[in-house]
KOLMARVEX-614294 format. One line per field, with one value per atom (N, C-alpha, C, CB): z, y, x; residue number from 1. Coordinates in steps of 0.1 Angstrom, whole numbers, always signed. Glycine has a CB too. Layout:
BEGIN
pz	(Z  ...) $
py	(Y  ...) $
px	(X  ...) $
k	(NUM  ...) $
//
This chain:
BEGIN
pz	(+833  +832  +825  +846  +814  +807  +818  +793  +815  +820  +815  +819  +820  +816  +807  +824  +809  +801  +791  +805  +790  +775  +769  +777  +776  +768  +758  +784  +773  +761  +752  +770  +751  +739  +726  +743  +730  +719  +713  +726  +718  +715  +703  +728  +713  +705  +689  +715  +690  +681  +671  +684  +672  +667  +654  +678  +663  +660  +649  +670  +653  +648  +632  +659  +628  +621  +606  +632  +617  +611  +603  +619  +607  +605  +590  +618  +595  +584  +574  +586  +571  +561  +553  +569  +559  +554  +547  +571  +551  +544  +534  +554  +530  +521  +508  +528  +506  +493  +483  +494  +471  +463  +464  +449  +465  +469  +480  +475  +490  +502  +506  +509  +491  +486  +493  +467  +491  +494  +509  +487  +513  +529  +536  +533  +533  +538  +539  +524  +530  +526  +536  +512  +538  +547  +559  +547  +570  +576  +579  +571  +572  +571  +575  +555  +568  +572  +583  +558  +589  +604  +611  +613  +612  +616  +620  +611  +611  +607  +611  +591  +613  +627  +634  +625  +640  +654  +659  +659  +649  +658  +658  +650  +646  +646  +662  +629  +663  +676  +690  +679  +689  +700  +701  +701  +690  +692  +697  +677  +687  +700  +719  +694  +715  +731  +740  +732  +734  +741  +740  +733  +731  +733  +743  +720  +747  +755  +770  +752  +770  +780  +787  +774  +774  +777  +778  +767  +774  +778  +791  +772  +795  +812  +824  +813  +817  +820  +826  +813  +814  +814  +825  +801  +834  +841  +854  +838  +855  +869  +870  +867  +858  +864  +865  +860  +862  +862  +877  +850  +883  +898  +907  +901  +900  +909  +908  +904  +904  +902  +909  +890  +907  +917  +933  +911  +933  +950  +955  +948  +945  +948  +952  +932  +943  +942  +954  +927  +963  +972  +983  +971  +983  +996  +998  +996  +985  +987  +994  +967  +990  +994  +1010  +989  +1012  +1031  +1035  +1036  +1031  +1036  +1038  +1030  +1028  +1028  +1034  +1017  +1039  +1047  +1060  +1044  +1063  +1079  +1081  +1085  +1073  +1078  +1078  +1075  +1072  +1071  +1087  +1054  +1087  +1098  +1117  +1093  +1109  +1124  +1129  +1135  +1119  +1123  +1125  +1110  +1115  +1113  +1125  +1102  +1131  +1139  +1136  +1142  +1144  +1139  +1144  +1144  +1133  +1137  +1151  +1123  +1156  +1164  +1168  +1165) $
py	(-164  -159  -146  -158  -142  -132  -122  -134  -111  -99  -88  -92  -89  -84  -71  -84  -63  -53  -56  -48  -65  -74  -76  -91  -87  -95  -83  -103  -69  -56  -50  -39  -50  -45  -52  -48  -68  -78  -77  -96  -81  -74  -64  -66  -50  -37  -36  -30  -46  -46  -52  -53  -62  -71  -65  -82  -56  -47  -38  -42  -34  -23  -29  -17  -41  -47  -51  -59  -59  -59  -47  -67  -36  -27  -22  -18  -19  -16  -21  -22  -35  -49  -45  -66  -41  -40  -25  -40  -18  -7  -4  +3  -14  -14  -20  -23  -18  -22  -9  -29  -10  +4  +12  +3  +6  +10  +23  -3  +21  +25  +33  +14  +37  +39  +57  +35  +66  +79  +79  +84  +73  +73  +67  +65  +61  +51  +63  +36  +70  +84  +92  +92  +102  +102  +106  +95  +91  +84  +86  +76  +83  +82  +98  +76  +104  +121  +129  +132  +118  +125  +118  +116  +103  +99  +103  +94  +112  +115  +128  +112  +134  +151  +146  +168  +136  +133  +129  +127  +123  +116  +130  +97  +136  +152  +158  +162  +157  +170  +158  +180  +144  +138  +141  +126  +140  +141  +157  +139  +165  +183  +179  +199  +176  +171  +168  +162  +153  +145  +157  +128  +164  +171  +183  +176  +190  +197  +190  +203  +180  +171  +172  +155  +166  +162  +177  +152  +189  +200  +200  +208  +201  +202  +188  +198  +175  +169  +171  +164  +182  +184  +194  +187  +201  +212  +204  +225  +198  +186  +182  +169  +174  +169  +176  +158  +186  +197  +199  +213  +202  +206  +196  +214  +182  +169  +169  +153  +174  +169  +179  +165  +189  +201  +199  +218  +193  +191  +177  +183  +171  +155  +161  +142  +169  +177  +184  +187  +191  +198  +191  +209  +177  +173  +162  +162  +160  +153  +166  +147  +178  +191  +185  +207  +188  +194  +179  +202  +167  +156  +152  +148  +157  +160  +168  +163  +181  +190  +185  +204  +182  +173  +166  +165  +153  +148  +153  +137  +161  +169  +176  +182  +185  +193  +184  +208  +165  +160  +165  +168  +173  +182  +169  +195  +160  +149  +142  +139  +142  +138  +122  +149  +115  +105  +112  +90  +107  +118  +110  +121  +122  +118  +110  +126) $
px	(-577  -591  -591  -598  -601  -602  -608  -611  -601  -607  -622  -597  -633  -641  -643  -646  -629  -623  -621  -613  -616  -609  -620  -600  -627  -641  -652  -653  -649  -660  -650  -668  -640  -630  -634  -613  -628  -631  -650  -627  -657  -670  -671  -673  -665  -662  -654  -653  -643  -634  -645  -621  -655  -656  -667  -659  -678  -684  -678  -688  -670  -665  -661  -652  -653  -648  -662  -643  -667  -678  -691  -683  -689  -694  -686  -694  -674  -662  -666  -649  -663  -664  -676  -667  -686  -704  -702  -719  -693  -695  -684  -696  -678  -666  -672  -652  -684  -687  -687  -701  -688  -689  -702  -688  -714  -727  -726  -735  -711  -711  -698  -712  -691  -681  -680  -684  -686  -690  -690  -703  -700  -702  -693  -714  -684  -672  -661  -665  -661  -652  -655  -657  -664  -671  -671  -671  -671  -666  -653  -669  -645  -630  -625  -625  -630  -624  -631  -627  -644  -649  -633  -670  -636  -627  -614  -627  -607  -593  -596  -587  -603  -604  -612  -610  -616  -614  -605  -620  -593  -583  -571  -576  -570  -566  -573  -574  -583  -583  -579  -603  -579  -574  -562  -577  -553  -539  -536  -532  -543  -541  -543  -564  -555  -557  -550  -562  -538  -529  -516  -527  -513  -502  -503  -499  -518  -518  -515  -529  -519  -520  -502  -525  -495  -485  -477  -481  -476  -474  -477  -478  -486  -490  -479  -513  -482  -476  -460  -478  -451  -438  -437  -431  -448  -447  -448  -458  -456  -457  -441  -469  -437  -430  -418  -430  -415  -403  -408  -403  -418  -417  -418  -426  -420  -417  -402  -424  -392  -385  -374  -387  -378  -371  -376  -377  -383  -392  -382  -417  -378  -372  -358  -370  -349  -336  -339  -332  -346  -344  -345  -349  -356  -360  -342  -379  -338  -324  -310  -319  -311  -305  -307  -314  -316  -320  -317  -344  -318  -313  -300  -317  -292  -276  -272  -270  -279  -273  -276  -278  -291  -290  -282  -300  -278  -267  -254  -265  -250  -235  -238  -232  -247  -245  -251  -257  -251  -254  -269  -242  -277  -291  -300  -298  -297  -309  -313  -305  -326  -333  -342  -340  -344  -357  -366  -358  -380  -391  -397  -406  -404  -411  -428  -408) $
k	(1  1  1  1  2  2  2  2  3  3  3  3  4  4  4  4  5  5  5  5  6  6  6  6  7  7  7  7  8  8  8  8  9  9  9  9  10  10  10  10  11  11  11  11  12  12  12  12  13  13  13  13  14  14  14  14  15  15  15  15  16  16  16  16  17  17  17  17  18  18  18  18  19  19  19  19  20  20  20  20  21  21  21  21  22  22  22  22  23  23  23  23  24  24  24  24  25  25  25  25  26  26  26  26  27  27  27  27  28  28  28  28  29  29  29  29  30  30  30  30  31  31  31  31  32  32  32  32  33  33  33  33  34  34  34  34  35  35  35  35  36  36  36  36  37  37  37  37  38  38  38  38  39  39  39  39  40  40  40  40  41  41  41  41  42  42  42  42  43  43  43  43  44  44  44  44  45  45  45  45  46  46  46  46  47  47  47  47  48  48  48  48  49  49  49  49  50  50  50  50  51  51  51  51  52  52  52  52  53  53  53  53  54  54  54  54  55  55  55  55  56  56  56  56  57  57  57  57  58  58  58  58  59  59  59  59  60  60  60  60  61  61  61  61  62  62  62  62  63  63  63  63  64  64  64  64  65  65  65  65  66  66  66  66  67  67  67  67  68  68  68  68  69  69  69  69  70  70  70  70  71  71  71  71  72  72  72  72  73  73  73  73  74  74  74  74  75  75  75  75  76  76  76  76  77  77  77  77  78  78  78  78  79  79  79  79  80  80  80  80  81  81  81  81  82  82  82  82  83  83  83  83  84  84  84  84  85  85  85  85  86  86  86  86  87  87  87  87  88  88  88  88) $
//
């Protein structure tokens, strides 16, 4: 069964395609241009965007990851020192 997500993408694509095609004539040659260089800094400032993202990303997971390394620390040391209890 198609997913209703899918079905508005395809829609979207379909649109979008067809819009393209209609404006690829020479009449439409300038505006197509245009177009194309809005296009190309919006996808320029999405990419800034996704890199800031992914900077922030690399800070989470540096402190997921030091949180993982220490909760494994204190788990190795309870059982070495016999400390480890079942919770209550």
């Amino acid at each position: 069964m198609e997913s209703p997500h899918e079905h508005q993408q395809n829609l979207l694509l379909s649109r979008i395609i067809t819009n393209v095609v209609s404006w690829a004539t020479p009449a439409h040659a300038t505006k197509l241009t245009i177009a194309q260089e809005k296009l190309n800094e919006a996808i320029v400032l999405l990419n800034k965007g996704l890199q800031e993202i992914n900077i922030q990303n690399m800070n989470v997971e540096l402190v997921a990851q030091m949180f993982k390394n220490y909760q494994s620390n204190v788990l190795f040391h309870l059982e070495a020192t016999d400390s480890l209890e079942e919770p209550s």
